[in-house]
N, C-alpha and C positions, 0 to 999 in steps of 0.2 A: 559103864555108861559111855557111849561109842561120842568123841567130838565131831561136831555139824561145823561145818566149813562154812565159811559165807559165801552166796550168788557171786561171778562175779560181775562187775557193773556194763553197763552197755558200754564205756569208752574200750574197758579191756577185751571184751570179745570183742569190740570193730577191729583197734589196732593190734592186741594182743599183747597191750602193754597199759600199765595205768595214766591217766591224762596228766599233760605237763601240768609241772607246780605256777603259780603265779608268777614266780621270782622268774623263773626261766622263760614263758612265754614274753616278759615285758622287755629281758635283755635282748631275746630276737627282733623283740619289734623294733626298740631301740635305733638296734645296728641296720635296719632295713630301711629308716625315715634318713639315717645318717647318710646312708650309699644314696639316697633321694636325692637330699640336698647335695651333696656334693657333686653330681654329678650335671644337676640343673644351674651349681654356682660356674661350673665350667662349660657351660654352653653360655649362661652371660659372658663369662669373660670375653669368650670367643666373638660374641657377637658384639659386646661392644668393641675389640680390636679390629674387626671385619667395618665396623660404620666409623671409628677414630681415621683409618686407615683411605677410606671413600671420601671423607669430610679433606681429608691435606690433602686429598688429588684433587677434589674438587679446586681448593681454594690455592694450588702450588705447580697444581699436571694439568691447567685448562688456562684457560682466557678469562672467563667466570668472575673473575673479582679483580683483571688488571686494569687501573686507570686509562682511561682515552677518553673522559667528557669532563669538563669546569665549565663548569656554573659562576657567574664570575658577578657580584650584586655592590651596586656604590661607584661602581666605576665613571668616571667621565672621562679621561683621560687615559687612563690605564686599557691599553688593547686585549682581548681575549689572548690571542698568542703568543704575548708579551708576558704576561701573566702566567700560559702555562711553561712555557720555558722559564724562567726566572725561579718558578714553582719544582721545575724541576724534579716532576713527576712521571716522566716516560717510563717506564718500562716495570712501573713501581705496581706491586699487590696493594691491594686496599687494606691486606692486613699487618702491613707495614709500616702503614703510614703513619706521618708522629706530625698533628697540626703545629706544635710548639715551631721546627724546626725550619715547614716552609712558612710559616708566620715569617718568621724571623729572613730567612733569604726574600720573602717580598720586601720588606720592611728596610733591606740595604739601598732598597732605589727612594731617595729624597722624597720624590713624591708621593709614598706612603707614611702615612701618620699611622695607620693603625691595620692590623688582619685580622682575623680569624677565619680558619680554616675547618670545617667539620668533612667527614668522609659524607657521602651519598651513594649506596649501594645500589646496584651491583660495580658498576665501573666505573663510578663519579664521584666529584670532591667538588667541594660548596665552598668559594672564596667570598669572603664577606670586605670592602676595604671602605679607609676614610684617607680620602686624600687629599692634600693640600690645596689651597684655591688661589692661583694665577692674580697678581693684580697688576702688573707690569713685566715688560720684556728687558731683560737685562744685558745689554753688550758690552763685552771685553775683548779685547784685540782679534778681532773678528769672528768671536764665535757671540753667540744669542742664547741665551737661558731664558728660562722664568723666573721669578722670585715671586714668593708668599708677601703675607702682611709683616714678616717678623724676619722677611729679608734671605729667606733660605733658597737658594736655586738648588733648578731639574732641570732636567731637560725639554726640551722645547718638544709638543704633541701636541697635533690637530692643527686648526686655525689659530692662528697668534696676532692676525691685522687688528681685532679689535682690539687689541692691547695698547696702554702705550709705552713707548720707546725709551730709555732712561739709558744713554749711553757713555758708559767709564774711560774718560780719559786720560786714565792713569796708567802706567806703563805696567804695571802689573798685571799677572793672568791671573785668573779664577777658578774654580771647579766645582762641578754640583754638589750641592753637600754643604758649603760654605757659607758665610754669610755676608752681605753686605749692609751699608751703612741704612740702616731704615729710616734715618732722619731725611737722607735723597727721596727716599720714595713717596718719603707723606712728602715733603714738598714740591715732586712731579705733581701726584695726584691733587692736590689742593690747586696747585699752577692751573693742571685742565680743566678744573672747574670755573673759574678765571677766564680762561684764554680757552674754547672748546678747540677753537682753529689750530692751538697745535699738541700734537701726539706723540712729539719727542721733545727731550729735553738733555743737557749733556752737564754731566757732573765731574768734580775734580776735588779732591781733599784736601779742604785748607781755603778753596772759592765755595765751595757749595753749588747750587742749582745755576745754569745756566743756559741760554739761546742765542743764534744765530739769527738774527730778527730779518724781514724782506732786505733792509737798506743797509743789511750785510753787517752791521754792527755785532761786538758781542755783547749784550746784555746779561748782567752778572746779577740772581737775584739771593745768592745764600742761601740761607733754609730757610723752613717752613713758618717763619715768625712773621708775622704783619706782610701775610700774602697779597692782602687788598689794596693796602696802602704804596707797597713796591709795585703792583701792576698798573696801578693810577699814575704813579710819578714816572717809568717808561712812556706809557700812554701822552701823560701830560708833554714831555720833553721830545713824545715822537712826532706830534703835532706842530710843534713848536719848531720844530728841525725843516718842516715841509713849505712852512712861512718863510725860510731865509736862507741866505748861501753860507756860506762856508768852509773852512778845512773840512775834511775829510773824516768824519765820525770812526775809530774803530776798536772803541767802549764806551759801554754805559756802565757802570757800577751805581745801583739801587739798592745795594745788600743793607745800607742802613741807611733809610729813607730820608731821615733828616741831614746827611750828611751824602749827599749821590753827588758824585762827579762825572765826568767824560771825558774820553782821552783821543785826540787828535793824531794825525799821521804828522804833526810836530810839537804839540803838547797837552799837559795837563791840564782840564778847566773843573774848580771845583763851582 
């Protein structure tokens, strides 16, 4: 009995071979997805190195992001270009910028209580300030400050006439930053409410508040304790002085009212 051979299948007569097993066609395919991705994860790379690389030119090879505008909010006294020098932002990238640090270099000038600083893109930076408020002109051996309510000098900006005048006749100098005695100041300020006519007043440690009055006298008023009462008893004794002759007035001491004297160009009258 002769053996019958099997047909053989249409893959073998196409290729002339029998069709791949499962196991072999899936390790091709495998290795086919794998050279895919690999070769699409290096065109990422490349392309994000190609935009990392455009992005630092942008922000480090152009103009693009260097500061040259401040925005400058709160200010009264503080000048824009005052402000950006002290800020000492020239030639600074915005992506440099550290607000802590020009906070802190504004913040060396007295007249800053407080900053913040935020960037403003593309070329700008947003100064935000609180600054102290002027209540008197303070002079020391001939220079002129401001001083606060709490007695701190700056330096002197803008108009200062309307101020008034509160000047140390103490042989010592001063410097901004420093403090002086705020008991002088509330008892300037209380004085001009008193006395609107005058705008200065001269202090000394140890006398307290005092004036140079028209009839050239010096009128000594101390501090700020029973303002009312020492302006009335001047008042009272400057009227009194206009009634009669006399030596030559050149003190009045009113610093405690129930006890005022005046002092002659030959003696003491209590």
């Amino acid at each position: 009995m002769s053996r019958r051979t099997s047909k053989p299948s249409w893959s073998e007569r196409l290729f002339g071979q029998g069709s791949p097993r499962k196991g072999q066609r899936s390790q091709r395919q495998r290795k086919a997805v794998v050279a895919s991705s690999g070769g699409a994860g290096r065109n990422r790379l490349l392309l994000a190195l190609i935009l990392a690389g455009a992005l630092l030119y942008l922000m480090f090879g152009t103009s693009w992001f260097y500061i040259y505008e401040l925005e400058l909010d709160g200010a009264r006294l503080l000048g824009q270009e005052e402000a950006y020098n002290r800020s000492q932002l020239e030639g600074w990238s915005l992506f440099w910028l550290n607000p802590t640090s020009v906070a802190a270099r504004l913040k060396e000038d007295p007249l800053i209580l407080d900053a913040l600083v935020s960037p403003k893109p593309p070329n700008g930076v947003r100064i935000q300030v609180q600054e102290r408020l002027p209540v008197a002109v303070w002079q020391s051996q001939g220079q002129s400050y401001f001083v606060d309510g709490e007695g701190v000098l700056f330096a002197l900006r803008g108009d200062a006439r309307r101020h008034i005048v509160v000047r140390d006749l103490g042989d010592g100098a001063v410097q901004v930053g420093e403090r002086v005695d705020v008991n002088a100041l509330q008892a300037a300020r209380e004085l001009t409410r008193w006395m609107p006519e005058r705008r200065a007043w001269d202090w000394a440690a140890g006398e307290g508040i005092s004036f140079l009055s028209d009839e050239g006298w010096r009128v000594v008023l101390g501090d700020q304790s029973q303002i009312a009462t020492k302006v009335r008893a001047y008042r009272a004794f400057r009227d009194q002085q206009q009634e009669s002759e006399g030596p030559a007035i050149v003190l009045l001491d009113v610093s405690v009212p129930e006890h005022a004297y005046f002092r002659t160009n030959t003696a003491i009258v209590e």
